[in-house]
py3Dmol code that shows the C-alpha trace and the ligand (Angstrom):
import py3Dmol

protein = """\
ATOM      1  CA  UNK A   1      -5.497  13.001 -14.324  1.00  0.00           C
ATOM      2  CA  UNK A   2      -6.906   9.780 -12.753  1.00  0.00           C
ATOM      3  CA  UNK A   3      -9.115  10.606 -10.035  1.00  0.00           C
ATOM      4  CA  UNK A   4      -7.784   8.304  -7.206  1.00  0.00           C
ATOM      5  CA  UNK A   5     -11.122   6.706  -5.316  1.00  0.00           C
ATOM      6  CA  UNK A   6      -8.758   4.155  -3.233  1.00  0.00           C
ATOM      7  CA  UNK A   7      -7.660   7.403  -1.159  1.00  0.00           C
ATOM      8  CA  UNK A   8     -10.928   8.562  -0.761  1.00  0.00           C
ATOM      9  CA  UNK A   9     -12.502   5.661   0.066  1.00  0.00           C
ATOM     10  CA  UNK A  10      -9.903   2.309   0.414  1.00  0.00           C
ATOM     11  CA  UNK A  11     -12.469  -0.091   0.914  1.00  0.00           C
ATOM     12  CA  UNK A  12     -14.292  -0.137  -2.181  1.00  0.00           C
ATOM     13  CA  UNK A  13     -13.893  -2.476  -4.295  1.00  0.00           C
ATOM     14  CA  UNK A  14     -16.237  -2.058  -7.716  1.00  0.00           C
ATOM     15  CA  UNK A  15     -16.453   1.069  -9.642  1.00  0.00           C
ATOM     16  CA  UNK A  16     -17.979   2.585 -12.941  1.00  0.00           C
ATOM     17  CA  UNK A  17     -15.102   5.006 -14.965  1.00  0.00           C
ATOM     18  CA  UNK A  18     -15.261   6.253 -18.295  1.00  0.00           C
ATOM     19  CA  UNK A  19     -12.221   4.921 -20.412  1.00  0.00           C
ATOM     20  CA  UNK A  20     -10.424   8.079 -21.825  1.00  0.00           C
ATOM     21  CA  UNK A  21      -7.520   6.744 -23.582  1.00  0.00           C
ATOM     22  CA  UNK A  22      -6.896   3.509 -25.377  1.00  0.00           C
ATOM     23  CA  UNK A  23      -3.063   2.311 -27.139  1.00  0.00           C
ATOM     24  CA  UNK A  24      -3.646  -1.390 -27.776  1.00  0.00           C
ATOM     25  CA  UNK A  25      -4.088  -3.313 -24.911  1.00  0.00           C
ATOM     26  CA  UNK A  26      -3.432  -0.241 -22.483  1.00  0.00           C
ATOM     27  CA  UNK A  27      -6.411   1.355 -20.965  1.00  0.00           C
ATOM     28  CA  UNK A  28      -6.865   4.730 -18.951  1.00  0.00           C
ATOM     29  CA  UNK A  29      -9.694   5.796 -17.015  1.00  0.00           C
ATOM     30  CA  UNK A  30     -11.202   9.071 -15.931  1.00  0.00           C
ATOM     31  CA  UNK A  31     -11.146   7.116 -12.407  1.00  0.00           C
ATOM     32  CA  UNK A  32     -10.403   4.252 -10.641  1.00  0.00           C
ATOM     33  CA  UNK A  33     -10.866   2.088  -7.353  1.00  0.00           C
ATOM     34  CA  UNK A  34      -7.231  -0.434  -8.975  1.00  0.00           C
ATOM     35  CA  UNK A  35      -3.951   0.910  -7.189  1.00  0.00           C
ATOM     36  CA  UNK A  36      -0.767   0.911  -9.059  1.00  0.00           C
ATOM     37  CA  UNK A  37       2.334  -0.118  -7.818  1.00  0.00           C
ATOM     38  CA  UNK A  38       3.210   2.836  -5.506  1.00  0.00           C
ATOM     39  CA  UNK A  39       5.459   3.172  -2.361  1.00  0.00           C
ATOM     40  CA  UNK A  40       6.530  -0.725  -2.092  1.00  0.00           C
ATOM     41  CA  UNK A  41       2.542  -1.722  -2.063  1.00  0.00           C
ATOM     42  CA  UNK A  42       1.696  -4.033  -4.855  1.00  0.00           C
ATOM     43  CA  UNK A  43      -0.983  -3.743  -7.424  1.00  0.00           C
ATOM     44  CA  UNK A  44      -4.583  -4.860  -6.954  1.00  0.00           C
ATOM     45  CA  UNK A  45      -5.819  -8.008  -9.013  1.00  0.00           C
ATOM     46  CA  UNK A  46      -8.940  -7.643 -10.819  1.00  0.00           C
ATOM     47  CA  UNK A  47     -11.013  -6.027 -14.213  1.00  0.00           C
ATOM     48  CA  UNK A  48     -12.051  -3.889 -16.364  1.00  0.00           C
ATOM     49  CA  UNK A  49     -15.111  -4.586 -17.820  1.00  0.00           C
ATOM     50  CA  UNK A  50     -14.362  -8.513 -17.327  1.00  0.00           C
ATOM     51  CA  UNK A  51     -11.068  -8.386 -19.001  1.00  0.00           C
ATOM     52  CA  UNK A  52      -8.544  -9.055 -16.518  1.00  0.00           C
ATOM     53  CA  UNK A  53      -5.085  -6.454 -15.975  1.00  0.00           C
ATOM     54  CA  UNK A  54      -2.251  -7.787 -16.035  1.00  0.00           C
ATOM     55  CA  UNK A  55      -0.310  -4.889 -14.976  1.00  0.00           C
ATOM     56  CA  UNK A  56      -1.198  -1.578 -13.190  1.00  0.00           C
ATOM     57  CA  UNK A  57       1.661   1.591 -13.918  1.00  0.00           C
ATOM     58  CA  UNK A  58       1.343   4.624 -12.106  1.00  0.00           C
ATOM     59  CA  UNK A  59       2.350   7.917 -13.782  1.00  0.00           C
ATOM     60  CA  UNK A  60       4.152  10.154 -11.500  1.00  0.00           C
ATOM     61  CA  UNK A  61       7.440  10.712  -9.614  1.00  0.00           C
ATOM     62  CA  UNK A  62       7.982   9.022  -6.151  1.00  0.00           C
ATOM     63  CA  UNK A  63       4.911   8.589  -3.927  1.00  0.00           C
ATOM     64  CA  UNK A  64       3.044  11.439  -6.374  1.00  0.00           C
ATOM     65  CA  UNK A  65       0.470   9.270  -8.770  1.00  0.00           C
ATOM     66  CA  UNK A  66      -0.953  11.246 -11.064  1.00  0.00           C
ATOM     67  CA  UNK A  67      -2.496   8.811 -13.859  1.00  0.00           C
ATOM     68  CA  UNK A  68      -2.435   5.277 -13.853  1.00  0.00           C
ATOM     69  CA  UNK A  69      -2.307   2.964 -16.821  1.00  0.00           C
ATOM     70  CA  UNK A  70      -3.724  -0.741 -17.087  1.00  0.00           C
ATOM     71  CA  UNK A  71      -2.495  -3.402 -19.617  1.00  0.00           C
ATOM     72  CA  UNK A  72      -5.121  -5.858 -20.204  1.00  0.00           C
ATOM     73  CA  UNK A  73      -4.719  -9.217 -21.075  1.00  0.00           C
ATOM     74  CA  UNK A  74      -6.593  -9.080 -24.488  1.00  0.00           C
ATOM     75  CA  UNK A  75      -7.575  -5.887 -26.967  1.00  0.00           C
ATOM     76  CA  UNK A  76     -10.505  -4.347 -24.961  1.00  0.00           C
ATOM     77  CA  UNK A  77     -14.087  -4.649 -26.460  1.00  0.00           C
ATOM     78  CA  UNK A  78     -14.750  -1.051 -25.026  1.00  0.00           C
ATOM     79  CA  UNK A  79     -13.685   2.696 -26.883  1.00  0.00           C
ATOM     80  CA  UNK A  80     -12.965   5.745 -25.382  1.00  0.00           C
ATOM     81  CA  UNK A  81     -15.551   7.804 -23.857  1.00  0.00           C
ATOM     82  CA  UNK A  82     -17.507   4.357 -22.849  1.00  0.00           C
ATOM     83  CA  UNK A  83     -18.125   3.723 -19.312  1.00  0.00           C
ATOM     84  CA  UNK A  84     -16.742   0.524 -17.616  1.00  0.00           C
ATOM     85  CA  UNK A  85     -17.179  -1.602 -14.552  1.00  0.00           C
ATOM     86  CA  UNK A  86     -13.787  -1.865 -12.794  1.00  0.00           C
ATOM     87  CA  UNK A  87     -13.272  -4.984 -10.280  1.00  0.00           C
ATOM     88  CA  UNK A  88     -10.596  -5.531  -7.347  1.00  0.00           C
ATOM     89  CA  UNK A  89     -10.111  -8.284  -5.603  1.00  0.00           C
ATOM     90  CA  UNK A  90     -11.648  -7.374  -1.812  1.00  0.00           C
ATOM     91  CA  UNK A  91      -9.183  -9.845   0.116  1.00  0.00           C
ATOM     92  CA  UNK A  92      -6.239  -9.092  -1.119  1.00  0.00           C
ATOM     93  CA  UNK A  93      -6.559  -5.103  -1.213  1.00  0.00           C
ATOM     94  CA  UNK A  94      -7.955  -6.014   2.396  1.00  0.00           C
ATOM     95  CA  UNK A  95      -4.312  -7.545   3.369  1.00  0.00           C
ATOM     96  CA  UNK A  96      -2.561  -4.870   1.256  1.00  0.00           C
ATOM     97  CA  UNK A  97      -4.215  -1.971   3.626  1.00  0.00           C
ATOM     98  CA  UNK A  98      -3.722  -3.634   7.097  1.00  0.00           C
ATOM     99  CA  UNK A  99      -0.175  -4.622   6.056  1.00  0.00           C
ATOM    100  CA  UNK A 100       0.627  -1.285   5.157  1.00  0.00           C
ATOM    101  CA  UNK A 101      -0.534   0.596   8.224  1.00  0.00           C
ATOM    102  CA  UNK A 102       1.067  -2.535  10.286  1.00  0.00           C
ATOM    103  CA  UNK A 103       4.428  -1.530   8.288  1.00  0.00           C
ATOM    104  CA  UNK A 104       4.075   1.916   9.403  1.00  0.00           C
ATOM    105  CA  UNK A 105       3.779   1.179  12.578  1.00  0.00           C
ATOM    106  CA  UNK A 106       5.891  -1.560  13.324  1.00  0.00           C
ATOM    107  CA  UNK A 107       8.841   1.002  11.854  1.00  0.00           C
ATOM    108  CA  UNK A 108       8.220   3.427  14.932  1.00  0.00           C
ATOM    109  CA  UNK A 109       8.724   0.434  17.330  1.00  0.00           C
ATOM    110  CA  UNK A 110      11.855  -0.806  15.883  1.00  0.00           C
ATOM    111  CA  UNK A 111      13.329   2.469  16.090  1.00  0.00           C
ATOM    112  CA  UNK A 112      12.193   3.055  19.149  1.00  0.00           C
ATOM    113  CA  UNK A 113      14.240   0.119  20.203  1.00  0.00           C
ATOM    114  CA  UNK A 114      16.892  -0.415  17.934  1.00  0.00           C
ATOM    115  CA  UNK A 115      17.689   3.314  17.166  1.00  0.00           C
ATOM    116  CA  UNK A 116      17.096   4.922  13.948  1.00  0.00           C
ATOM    117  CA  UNK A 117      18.014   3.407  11.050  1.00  0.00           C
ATOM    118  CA  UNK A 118      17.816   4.211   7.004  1.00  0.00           C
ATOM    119  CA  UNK A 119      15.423   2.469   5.351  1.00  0.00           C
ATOM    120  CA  UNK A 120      16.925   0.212   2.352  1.00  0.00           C
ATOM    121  CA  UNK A 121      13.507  -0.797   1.033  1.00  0.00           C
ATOM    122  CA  UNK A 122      10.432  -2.220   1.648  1.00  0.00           C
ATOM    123  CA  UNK A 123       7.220  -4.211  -0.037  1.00  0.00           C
ATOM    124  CA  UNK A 124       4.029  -5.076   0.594  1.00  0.00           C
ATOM    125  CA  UNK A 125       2.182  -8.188  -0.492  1.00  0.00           C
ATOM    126  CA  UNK A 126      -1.000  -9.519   0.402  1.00  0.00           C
ATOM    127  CA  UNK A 127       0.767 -12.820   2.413  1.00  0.00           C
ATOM    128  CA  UNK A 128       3.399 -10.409   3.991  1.00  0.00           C
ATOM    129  CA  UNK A 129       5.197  -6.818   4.375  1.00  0.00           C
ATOM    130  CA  UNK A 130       8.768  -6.384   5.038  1.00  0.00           C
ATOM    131  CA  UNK A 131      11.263  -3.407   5.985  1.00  0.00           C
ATOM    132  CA  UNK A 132      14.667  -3.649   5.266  1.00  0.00           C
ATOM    133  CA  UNK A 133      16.991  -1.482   7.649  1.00  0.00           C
ATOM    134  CA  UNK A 134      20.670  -0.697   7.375  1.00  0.00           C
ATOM    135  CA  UNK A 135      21.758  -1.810  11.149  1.00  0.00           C
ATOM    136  CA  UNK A 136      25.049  -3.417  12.472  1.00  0.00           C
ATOM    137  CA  UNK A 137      22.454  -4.907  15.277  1.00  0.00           C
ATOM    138  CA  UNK A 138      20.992  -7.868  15.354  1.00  0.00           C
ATOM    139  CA  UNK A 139      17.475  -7.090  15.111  1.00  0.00           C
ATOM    140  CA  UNK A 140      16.305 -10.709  16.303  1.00  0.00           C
ATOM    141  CA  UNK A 141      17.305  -9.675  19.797  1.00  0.00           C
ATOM    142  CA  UNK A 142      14.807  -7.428  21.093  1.00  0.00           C
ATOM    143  CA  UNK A 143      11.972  -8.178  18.574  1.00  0.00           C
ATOM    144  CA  UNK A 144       9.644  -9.645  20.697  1.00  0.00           C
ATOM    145  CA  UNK A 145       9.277  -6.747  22.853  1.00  0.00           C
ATOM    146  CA  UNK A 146       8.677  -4.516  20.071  1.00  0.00           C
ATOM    147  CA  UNK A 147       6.466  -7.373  18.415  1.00  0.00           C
ATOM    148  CA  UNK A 148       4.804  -7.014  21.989  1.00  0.00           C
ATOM    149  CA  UNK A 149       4.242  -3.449  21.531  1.00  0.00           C
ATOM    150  CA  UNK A 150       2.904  -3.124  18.088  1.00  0.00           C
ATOM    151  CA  UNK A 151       0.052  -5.188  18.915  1.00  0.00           C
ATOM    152  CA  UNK A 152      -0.796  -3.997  22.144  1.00  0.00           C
ATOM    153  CA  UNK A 153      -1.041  -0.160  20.118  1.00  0.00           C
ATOM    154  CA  UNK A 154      -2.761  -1.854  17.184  1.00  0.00           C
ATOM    155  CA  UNK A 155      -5.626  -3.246  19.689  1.00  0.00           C
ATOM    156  CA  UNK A 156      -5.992  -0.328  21.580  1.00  0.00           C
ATOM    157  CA  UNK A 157      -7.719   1.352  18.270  1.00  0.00           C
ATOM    158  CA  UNK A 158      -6.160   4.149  17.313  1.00  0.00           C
ATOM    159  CA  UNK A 159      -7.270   5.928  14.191  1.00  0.00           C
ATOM    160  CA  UNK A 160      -5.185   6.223  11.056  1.00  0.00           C
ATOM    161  CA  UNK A 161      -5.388   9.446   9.332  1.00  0.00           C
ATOM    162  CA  UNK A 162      -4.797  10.474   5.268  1.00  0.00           C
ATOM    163  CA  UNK A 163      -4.181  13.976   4.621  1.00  0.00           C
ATOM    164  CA  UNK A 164      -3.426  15.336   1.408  1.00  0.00           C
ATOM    165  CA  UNK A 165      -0.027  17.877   1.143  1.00  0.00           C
ATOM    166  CA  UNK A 166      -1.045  21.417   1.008  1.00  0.00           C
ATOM    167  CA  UNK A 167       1.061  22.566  -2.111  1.00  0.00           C
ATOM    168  CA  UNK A 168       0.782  18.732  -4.189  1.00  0.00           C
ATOM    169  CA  UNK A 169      -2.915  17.399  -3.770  1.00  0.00           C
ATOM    170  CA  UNK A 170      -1.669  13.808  -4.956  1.00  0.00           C
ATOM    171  CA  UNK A 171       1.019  13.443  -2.512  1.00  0.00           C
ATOM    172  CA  UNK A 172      -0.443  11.787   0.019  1.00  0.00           C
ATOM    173  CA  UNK A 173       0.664  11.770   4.289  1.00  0.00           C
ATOM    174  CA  UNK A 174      -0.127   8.862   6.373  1.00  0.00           C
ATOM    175  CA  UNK A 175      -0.551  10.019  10.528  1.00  0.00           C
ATOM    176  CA  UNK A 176      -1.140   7.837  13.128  1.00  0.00           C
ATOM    177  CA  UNK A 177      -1.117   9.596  16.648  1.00  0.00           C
ATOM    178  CA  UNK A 178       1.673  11.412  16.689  1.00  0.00           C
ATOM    179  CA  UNK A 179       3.588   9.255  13.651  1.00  0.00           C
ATOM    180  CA  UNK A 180       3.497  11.350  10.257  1.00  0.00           C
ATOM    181  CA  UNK A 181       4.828  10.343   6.907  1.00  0.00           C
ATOM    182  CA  UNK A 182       4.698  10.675   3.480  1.00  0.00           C
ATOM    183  CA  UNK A 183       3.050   7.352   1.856  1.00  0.00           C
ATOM    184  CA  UNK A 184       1.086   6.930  -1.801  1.00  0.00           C
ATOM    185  CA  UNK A 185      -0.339   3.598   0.177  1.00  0.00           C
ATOM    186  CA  UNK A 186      -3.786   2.570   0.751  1.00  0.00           C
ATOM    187  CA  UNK A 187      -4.354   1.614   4.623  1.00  0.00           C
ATOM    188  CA  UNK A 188      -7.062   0.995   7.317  1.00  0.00           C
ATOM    189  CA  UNK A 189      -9.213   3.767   9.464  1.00  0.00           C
ATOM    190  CA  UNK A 190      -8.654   1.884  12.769  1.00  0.00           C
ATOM    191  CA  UNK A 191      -5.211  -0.054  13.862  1.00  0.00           C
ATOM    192  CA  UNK A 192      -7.968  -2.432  15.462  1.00  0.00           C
ATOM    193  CA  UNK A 193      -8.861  -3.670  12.016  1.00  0.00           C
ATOM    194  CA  UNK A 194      -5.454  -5.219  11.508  1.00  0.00           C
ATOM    195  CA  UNK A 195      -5.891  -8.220  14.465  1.00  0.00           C
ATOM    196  CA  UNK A 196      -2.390  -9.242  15.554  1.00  0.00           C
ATOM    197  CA  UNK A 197       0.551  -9.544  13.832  1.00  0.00           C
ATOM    198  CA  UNK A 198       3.858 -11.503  13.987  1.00  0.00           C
ATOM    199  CA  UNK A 199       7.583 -10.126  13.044  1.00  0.00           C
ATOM    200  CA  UNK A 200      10.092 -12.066  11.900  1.00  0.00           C
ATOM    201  CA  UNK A 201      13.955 -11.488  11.174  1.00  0.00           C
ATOM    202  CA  UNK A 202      15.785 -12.441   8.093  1.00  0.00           C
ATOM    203  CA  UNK A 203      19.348 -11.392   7.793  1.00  0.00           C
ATOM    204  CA  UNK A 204      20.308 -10.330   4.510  1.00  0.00           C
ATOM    205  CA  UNK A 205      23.750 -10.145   4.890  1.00  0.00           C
ATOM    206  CA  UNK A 206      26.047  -7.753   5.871  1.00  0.00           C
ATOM    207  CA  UNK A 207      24.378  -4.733   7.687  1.00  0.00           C
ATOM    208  CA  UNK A 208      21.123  -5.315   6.319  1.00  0.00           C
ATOM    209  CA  UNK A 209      18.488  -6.584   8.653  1.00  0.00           C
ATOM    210  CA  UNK A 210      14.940  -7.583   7.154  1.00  0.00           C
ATOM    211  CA  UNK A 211      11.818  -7.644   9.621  1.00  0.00           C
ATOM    212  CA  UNK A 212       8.743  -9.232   8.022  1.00  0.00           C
ATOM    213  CA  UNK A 213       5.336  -8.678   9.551  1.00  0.00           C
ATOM    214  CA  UNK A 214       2.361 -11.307   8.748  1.00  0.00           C
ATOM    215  CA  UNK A 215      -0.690 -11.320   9.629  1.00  0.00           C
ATOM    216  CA  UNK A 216      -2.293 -13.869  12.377  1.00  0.00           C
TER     217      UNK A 216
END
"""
ligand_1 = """\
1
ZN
Zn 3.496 3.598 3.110
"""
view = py3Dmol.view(width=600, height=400)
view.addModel(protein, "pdb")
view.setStyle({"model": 0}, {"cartoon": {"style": "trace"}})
view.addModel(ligand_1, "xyz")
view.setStyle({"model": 1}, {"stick": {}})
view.zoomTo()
view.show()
């Protein structure tokens, strides 16, 4: 199993890890600081030992990562049982986390408005995060005021909480005042670190209503 150092500490962004598998240009580690693809967040960019990954794979059911894989660009120089330096890219895993927790958030004040709604999917990228809901509304009307209240709450500084579930270590819950859900995700400690952010609507046709939330 991978040990996961982006729960324990999400803003690191170098680490050393002993490689303990090799199959051509795929690469696993005894641990990491590089998320996988998990939960609609994207992968970090970055290295291993200089060479750079092109793709990141977790290993695991839903938001439950238990190992994660990296495909490297070229054959690796490095054999099992050596130790490597592992590189992320600091900006974007910086976006990644305050988009997240902004995603979180910005859910409980849409539903809070709008009434709840099931969730048809959602992503996060470094430039911008977006929640797709299954509503007959219009979400455009009414935005602003919950646009209004997600950053009023994000700059009064509340503190964002990971917990691991008591029965799976690796499933991961995300809390947030009262707010609790399950979520794989890497985020901030403080909602203060996010700034302010805008929402946007994008209809997606029938009964499916995208909000998009970038940063200012
Ligand atoms: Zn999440």
């Amino acid at each position: 199993m991978t040990q996961k150092i982006f729960w324990e500490d999400p803003y690191q962004v170098e680490c050393t890890a002993k490689v303990t598998s090799i199959e051509g240009k795929k690469v696993k580690l005894d641990k990491t600081i590089f998320f996988a693809f998990c939960g609609g967040q994207e992968s970090d960019s970055g290295t291993i030992d200089g060479i750079n990954v092109v793709t990141a794979t977790k290993l695991g059911d839903k938001e439950n990562i238990i190992d994660i894989e990296y495909e490297l660009e070229k054959e690796p120089h490095f054999a099992v049982g050596d130790e490597v330096k592992v590189v992320i890219d600091k900006e974007k895993r910086l976006s990644l986390m305050k988009l997240h927790s902004a995603a979180h958030i910005s859910y409980y004040f849409t539903i809070e408005k709008f009434g709840k709604m099931r969730i048809l999917g959602s992503n996060i990228a470094p430039q911008k995060a977006r929640v797709d809901y299954e509503s007959e509304k219009n979400l455009g009307e009414g935005l602003e005021e919950v646009e209004k209240k997600l950053n009023d709450f994000l700059a009064e500084g509340h503190d964002i909480l990971r917990t691991a579930d008591e029965k799976l270590p690796d499933l991961k819950w995300w809390q947030c005042e009262g707010w609790k859900m399950p979520c794989g995700g890497t985020h901030v400690r403080n909602t203060r670190e996010i700034g302010r952010v805008r929402l946007r609507r994008i209809t997606k046709g029938q009964s499916k209503e995208r909000i998009e939330i970038h940063l200012e």
